[in-house]
N, C-alpha and C positions, 0 to 999 in steps of 0.2 A: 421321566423326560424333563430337561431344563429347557424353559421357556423365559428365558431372562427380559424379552420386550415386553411380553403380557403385562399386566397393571395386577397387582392383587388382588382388588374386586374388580368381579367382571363389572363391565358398565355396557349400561342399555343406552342402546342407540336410536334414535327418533328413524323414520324413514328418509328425511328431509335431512339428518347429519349423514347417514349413510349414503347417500348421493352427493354431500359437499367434500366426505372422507373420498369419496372414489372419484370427484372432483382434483382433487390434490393428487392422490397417487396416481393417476393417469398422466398428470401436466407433470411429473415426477420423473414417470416412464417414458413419456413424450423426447423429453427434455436427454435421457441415457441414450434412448434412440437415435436421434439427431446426432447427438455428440460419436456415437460409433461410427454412424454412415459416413461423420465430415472429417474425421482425424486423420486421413491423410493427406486431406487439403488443406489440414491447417498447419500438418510438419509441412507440407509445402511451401506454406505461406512465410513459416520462420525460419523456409531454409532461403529463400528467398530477398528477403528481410536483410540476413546475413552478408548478402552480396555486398550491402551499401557499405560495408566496415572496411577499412582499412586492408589492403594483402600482406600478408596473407590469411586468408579467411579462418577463423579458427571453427575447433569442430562443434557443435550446437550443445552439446551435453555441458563443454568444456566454457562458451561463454554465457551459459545461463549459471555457472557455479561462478564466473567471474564477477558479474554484474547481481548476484545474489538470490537471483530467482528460483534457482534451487532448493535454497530455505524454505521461500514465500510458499512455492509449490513442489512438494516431495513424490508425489502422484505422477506429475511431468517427468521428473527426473528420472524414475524408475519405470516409467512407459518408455521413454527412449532409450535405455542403458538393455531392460526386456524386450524392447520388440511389441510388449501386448501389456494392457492392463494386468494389472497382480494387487489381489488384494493385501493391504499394508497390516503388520501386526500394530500398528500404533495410528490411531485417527487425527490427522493434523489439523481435521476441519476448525478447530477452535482457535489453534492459530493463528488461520486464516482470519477467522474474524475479528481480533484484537489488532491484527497489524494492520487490514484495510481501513480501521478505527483507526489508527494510530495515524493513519496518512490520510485521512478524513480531517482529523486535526490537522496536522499540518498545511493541508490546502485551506484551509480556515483563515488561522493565522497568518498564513505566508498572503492571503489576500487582502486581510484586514490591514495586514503592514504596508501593502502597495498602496493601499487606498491613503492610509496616513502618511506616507511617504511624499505622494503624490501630490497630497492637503496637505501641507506639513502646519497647519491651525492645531493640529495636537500631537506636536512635537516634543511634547514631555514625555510621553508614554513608548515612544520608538524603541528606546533602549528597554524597555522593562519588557515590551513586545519579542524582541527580538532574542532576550532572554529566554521566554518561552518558546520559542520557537526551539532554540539551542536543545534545551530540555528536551523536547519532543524529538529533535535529529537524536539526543543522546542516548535515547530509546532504544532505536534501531542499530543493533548489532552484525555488525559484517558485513553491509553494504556502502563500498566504496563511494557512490555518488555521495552520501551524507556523511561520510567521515570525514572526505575531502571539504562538501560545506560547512561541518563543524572547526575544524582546521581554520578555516577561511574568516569565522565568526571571531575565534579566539582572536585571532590575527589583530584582526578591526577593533575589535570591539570597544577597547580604551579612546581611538582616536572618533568614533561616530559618536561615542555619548559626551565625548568633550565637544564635537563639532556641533551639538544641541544644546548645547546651554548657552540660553542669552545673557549676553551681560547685564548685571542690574540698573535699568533705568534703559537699558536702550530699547525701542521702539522697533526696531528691527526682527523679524523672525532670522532665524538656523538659517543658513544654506549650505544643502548638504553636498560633496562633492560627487561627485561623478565615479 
């Protein structure tokens, strides 16, 4: 019999870890429980959601591949195209976690730049900022919102970091435009 999760040594368990182990798997099972009972409030919720778009309303499978969410979540995709949960030959979960990193950063950055923007007292580093930021949108593959802002960056980019440097000797800060 293959038991691929097992550990090669067995490990002893204190009484105290076997209560914190069944602490977890319970908030685990908790957690799959909830999510069964509420999933057809929540296709409700994102059919719902849908109305606010433009007519005519497209079908839910069709603008979650549009706006990219598809990728983000493969699970979703293939619960709605199924009808029911199916287990995936391929575990996306890792994915997941590298791209909400990814947009972890981005909200980082993308804050640090309003705040500088905002102060413009350090106004040398916007362009080198905003760079990174670029980096980080160039990351993200097939999702139109950030292609479009990558687009938008390239556009700019020569006239903002010309419109930040001050002339030598003047006394004046940047003012950026609008």
């Amino acid at each position: 019999e293959l038991q691929v999760k097992r550990p090669l040594m067995p490990i002893q368990l204190s009484p105290e870890q076997v209560g914190l182990e069944m602490l977890c798997l319970c908030g685990q099972l908790d957690l799959l429980i909830r999510a069964q009972t509420q999933q057809s409030e929540i296709l409700d919720q994102m059919l719902q959601c849908l109305e606010h778009l433009p007519k005519p309303m497209p079908q839910l499978e069709d603008y979650l591949d549009l706006i990219g969410l598809s990728a983000m979540f493969p699970r979703v995709e293939v619960f709605l195209i199924q009808g029911s949960p199916v287990e995936m030959l391929e575990r996306p979960l890792m994915d997941y976690f590298s791209h909400i990193a990814k947009l972890n950063q981005l909200l980082v950055l993308s804050q640090q730049l309003e705040e500088d923007i905002n102060h413009l007292g350090s106004h040398k580093y916007i362009a080198h900022q905003l760079s990174v930021v670029y980096q980080v949108i160039s990351s993200f593959r097939g999702i139109k919102v950030f292609s479009e802002i990558k687009k938008e960056i390239e556009a700019n980019f020569k006239q903002l970091k010309q419109s930040l440097v001050a002339d030598e000797g003047s006394r004046h800060e940047p003012q950026l435009s609008a």
